[in-house]
BAFI-3210 file (N, C-alpha, C; in Angstrom, 3 decimals, decimal comma, padded with zeros to 6 digits):
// residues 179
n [1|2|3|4|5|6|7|8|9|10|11|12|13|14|15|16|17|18|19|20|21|22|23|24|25|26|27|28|29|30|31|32|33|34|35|36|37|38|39|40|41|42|43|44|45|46|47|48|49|50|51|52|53|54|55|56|57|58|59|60|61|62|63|64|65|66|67|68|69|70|71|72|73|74|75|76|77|78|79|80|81|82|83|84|85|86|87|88|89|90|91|92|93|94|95|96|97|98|99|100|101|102|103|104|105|106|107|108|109|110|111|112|113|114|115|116|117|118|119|120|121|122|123|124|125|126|127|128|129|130|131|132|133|134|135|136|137|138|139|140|141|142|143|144|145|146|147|148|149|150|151|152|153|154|155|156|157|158|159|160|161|162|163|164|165|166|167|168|169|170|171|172|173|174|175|176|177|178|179]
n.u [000,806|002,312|003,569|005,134|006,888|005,928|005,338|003,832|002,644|002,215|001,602|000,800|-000,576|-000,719|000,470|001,327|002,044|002,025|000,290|002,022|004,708|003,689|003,137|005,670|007,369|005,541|006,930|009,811|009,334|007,848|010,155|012,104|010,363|008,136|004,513|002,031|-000,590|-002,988|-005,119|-007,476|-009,380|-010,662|-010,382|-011,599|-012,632|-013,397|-011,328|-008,289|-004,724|-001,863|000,470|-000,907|-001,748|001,301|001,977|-000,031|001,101|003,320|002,017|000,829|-001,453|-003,700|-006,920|-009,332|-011,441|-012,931|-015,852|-014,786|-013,107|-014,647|-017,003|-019,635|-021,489|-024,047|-024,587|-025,314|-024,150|-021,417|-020,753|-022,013|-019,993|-017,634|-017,860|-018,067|-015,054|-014,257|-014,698|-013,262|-011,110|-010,624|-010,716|-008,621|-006,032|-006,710|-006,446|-003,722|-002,075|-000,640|002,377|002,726|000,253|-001,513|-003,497|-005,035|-005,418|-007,660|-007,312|-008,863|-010,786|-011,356|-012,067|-013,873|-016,545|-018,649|-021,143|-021,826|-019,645|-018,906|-020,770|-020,005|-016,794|-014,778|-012,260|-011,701|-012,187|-010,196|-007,952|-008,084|-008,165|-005,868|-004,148|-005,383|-004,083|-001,993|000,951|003,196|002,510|002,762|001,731|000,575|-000,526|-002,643|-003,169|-004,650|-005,282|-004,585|-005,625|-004,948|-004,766|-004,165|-001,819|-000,348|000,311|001,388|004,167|006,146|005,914|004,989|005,240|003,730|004,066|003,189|005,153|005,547|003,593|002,727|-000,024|-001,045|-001,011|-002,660|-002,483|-002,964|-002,751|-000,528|-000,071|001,721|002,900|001,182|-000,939]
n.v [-001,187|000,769|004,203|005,079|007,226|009,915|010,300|009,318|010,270|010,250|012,334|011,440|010,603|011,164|013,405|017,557|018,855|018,332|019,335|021,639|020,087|019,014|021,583|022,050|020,574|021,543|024,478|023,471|022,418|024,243|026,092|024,690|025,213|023,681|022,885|023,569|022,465|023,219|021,402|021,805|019,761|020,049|022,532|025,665|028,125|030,586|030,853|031,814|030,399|030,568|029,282|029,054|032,074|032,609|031,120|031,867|034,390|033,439|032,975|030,302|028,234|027,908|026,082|026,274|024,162|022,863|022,762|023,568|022,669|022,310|021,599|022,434|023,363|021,630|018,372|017,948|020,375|019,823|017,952|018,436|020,739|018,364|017,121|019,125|019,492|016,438|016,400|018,537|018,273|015,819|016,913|018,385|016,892|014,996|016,624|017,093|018,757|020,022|019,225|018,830|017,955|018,685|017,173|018,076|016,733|014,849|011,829|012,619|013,222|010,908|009,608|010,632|010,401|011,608|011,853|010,295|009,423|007,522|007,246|009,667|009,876|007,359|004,907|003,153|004,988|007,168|005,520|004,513|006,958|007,551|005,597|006,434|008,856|011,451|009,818|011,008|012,592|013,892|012,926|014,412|013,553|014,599|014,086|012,443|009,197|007,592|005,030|002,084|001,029|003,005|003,725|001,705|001,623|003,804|005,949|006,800|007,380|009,386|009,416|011,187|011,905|012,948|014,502|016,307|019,513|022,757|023,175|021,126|021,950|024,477|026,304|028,791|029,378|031,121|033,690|032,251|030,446|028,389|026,080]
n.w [000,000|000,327|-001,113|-004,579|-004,112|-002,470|000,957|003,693|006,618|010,359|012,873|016,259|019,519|022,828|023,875|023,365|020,513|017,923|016,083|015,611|014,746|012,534|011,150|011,248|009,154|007,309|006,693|005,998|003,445|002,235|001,996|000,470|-002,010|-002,566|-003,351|-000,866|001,781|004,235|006,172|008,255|010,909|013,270|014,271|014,545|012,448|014,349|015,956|016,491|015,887|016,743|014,680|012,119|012,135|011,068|009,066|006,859|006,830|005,514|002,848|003,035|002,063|004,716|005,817|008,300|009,178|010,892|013,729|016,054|019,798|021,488|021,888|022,016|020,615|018,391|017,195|014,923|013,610|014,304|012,419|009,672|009,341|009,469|007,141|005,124|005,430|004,859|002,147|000,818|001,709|-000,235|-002,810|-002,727|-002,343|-004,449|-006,246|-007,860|-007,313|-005,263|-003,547|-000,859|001,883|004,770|006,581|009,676|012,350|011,843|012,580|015,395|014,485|013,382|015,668|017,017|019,486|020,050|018,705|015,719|013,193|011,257|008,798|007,311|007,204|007,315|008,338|006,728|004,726|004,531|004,196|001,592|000,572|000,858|-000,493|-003,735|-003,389|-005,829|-006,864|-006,048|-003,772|-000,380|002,471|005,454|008,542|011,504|014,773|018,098|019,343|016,628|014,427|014,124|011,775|009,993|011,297|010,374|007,307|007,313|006,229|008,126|011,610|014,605|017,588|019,993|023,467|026,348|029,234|031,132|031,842|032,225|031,867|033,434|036,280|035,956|034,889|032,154|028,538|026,638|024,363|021,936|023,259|022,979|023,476]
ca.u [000,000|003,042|003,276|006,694|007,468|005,194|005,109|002,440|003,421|001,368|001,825|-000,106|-000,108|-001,554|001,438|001,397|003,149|001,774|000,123|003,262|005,594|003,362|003,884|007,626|007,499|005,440|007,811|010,548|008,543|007,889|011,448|012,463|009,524|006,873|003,263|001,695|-001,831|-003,216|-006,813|-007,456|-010,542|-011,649|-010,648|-012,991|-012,238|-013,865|-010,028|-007,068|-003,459|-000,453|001,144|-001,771|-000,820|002,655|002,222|-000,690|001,925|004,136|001,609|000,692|-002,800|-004,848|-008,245|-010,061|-012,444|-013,884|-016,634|-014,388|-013,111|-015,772|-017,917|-020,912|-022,109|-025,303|-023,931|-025,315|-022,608|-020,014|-020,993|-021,578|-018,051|-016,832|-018,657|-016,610|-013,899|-013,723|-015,336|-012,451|-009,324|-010,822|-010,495|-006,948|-005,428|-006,817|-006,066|-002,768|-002,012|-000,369|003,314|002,265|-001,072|-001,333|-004,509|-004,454|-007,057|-007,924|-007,256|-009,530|-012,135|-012,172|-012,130|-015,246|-017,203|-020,018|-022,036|-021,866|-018,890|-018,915|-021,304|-019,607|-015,604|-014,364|-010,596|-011,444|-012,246|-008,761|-006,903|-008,614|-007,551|-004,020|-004,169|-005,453|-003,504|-000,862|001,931|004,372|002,231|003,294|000,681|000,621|-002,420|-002,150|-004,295|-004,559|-005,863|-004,606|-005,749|-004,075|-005,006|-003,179|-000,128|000,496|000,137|001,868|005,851|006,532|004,728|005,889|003,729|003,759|004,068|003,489|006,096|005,035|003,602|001,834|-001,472|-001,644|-000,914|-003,833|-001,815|-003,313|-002,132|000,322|000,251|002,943|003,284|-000,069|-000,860]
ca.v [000,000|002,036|004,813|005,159|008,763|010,812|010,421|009,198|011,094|010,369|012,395|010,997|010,704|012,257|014,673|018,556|019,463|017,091|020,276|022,005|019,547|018,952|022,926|022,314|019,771|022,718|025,563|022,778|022,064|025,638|026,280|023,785|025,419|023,102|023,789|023,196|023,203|022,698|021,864|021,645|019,313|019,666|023,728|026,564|029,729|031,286|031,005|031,976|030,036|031,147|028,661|029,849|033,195|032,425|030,078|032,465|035,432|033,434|032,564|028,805|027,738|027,371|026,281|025,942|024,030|022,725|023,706|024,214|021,948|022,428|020,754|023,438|023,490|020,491|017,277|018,351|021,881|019,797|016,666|019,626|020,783|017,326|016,558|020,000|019,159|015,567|016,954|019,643|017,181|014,563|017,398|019,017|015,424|014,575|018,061|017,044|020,598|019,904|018,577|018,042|018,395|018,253|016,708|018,226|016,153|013,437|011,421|013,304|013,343|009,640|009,010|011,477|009,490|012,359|011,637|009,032|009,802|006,912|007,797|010,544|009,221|006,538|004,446|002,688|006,111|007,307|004,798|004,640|008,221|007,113|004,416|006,894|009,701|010,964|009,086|011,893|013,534|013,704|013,390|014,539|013,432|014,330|013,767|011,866|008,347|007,453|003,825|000,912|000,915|004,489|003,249|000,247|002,003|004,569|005,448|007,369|007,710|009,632|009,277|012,284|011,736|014,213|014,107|017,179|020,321|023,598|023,253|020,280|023,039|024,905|027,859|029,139|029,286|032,059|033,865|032,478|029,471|027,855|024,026]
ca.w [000,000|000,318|-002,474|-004,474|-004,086|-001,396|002,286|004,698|007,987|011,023|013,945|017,066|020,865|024,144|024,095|022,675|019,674|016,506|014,835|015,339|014,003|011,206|010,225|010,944|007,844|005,872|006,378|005,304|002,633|001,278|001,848|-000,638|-003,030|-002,565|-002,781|000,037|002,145|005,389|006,195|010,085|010,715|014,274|014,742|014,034|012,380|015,101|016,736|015,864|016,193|016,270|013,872|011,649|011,240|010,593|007,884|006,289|006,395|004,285|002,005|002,556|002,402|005,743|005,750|009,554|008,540|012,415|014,129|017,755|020,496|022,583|021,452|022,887|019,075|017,918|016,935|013,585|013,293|013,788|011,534|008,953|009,378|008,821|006,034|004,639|005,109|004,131|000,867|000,563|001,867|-001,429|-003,796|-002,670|-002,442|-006,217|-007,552|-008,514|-007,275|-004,110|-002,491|000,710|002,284|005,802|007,210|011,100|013,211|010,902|013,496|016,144|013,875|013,219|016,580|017,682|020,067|020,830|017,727|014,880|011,802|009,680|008,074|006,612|007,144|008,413|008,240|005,558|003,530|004,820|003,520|000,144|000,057|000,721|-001,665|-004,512|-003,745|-006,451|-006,375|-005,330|-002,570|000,668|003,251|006,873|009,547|013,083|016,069|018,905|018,853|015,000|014,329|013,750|010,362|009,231|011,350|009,479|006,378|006,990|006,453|008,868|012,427|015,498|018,764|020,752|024,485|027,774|030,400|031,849|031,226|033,067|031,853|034,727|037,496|035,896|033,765|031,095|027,378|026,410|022,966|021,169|023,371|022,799|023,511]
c.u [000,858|003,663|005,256|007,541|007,011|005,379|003,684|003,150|002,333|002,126|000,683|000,332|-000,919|-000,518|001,258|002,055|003,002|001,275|001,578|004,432|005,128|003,631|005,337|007,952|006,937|006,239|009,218|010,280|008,433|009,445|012,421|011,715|008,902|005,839|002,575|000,011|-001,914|-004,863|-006,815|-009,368|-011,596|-011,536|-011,368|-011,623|-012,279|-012,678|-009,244|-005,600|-002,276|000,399|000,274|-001,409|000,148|002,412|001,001|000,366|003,316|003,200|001,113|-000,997|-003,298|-006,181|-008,699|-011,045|-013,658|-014,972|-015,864|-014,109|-013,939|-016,801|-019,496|-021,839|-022,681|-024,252|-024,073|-024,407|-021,689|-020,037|-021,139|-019,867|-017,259|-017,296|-017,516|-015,620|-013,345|-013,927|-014,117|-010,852|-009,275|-010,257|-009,100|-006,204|-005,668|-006,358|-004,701|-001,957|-000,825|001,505|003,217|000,928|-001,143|-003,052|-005,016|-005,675|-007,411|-008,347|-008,412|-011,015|-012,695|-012,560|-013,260|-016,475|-018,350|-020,897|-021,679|-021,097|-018,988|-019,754|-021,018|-017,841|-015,298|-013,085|-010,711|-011,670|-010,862|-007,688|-007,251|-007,800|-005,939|-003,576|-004,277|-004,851|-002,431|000,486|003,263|003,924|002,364|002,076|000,805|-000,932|-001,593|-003,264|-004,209|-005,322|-005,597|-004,832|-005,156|-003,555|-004,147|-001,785|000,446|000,655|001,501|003,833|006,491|005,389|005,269|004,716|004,183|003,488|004,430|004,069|005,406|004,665|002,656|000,705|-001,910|-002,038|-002,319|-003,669|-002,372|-002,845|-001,783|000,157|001,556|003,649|001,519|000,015|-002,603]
c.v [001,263|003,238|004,795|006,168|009,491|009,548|010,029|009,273|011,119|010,873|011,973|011,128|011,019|013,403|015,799|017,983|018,913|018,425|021,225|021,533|019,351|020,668|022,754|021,623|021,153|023,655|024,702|022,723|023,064|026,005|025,474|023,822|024,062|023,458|023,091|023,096|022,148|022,651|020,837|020,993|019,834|022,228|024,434|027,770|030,738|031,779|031,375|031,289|030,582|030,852|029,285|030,971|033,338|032,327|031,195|033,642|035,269|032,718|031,160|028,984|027,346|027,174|025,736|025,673|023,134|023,574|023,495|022,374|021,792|022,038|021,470|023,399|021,710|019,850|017,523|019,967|020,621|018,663|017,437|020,219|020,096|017,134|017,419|019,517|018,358|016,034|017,428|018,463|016,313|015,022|018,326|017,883|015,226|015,320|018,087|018,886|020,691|018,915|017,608|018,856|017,851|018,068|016,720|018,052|015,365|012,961|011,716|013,181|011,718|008,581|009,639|010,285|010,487|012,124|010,753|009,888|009,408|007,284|008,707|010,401|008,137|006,133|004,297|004,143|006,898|006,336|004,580|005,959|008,332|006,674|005,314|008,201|010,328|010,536|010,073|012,939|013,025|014,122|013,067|014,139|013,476|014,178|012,991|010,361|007,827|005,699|003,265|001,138|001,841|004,123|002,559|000,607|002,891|004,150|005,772|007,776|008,044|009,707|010,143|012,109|012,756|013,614|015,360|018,327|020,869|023,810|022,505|021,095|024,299|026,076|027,489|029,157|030,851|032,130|033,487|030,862|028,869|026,409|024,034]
c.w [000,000|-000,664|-002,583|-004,011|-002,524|000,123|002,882|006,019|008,999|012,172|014,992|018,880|021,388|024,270|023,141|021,442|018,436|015,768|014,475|014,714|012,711|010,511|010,931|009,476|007,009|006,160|005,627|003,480|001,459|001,104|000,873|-002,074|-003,225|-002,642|-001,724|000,444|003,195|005,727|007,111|010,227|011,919|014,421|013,671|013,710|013,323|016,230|016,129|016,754|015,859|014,839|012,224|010,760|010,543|009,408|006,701|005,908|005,193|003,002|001,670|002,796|003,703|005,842|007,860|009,337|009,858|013,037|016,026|018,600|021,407|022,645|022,007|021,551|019,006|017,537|015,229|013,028|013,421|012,690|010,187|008,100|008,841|007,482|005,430|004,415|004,918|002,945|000,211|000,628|000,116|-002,414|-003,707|-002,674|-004,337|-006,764|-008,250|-008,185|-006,402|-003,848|-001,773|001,438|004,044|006,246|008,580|011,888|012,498|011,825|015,053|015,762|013,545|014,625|017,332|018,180|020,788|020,200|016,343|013,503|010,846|008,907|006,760|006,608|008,268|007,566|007,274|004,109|003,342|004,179|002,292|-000,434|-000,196|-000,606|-003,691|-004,768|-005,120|-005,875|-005,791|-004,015|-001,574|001,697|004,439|007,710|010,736|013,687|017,107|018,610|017,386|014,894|013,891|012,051|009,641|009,947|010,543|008,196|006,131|006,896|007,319|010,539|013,596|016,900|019,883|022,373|025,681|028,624|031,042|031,345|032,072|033,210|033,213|035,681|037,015|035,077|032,583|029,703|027,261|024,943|022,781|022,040|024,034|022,643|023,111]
res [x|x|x|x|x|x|x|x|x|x|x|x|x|x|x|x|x|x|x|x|x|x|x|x|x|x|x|x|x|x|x|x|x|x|x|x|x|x|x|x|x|x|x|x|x|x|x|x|x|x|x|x|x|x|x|x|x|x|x|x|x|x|x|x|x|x|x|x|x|x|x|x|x|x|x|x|x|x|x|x|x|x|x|x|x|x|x|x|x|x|x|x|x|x|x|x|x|x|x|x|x|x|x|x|x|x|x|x|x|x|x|x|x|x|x|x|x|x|x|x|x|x|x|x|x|x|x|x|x|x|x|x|x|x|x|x|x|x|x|x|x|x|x|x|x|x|x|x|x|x|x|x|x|x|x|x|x|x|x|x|x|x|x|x|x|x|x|x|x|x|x|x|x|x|x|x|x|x|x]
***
């Protein structure tokens, strides 16, 4: 299943830092003149990230295509949302357009246990997408929870693990050092 050229890059874990390393690969990426794009499943526009801005100020594609972690929004907003943005991931993956496409929450999203996904994605639609990608694109998924199924697939998979960190103690998030 493994493609000849492109990348299948899973970051995963309970530990910070998987959307962040995935934009460390796209600034690599652009920096080597790649084209790039990022399309974030579970966050909302309604936020703004740091990494975000960055990567918008040099010109890469961001789409926020979530309706929020918070899940305070109908089971139908965020099932909505997803729908989007599997819709949108199908047609930047096929478009032949693309490098590397980073997929940020995949993972998150196939693991949503508040209201019913398959329906609208599940593993096996993920790995189809793999499977039909072009053969030179390089594709990133992060999230927590990444299933068996996208590990074994994949070529690369790094599993993100907390040793410690201030949120426990109850501190807040800092512009610019955001978890």
């Amino acid at each position: 299943m493994r493609n000849r050229n492109g990348r299948v890059i899973v970051y995963t874990g309970d530990g910070k830092g998987k959307t962040t390393a995935a934009f460390g690969l796209v600034l690599r990426a652009v920096g080597r003149g790649m084209k790039v794009a990022v399309l974030q499943f579970i966050k909302s526009p309604e936020r703004t990230y740091g990494e975000q801005l960055a990567l918008r100020r040099l010109g890469i594609e961001v789409h926020q295509l979530g309706a929020g972690f918070t899940w305070t929004k109908t089971a139908d907003v965020h099932r909505q949302a997803l729908q989007r943005a599997w819709t949108l991931a199908k047609q930047y993956v096929h478009s032949g357009q693309y490098d590397l496409i980073v997929l940020d929450e995949l993972n998150n999203a196939l693991a949503i246990d508040r209201f019913p996904v398959d329906d609208i994605i599940s593993v096996e639609d993920v790995l189809e997408l793999i499977r039909t990608r072009p053969p030179s694109l390089h594709l990133v998924i992060t999230g927590r929870s990444a299933r068996p199924e996208l590990i074994a697939v994949a070529d690369i998979v790094t599993k993100m693990t907390l040793v410690k960190h201030d949120y426990e103690q109850g501190e807040a998030a800092m512009k610019g050092i955001e978890f």
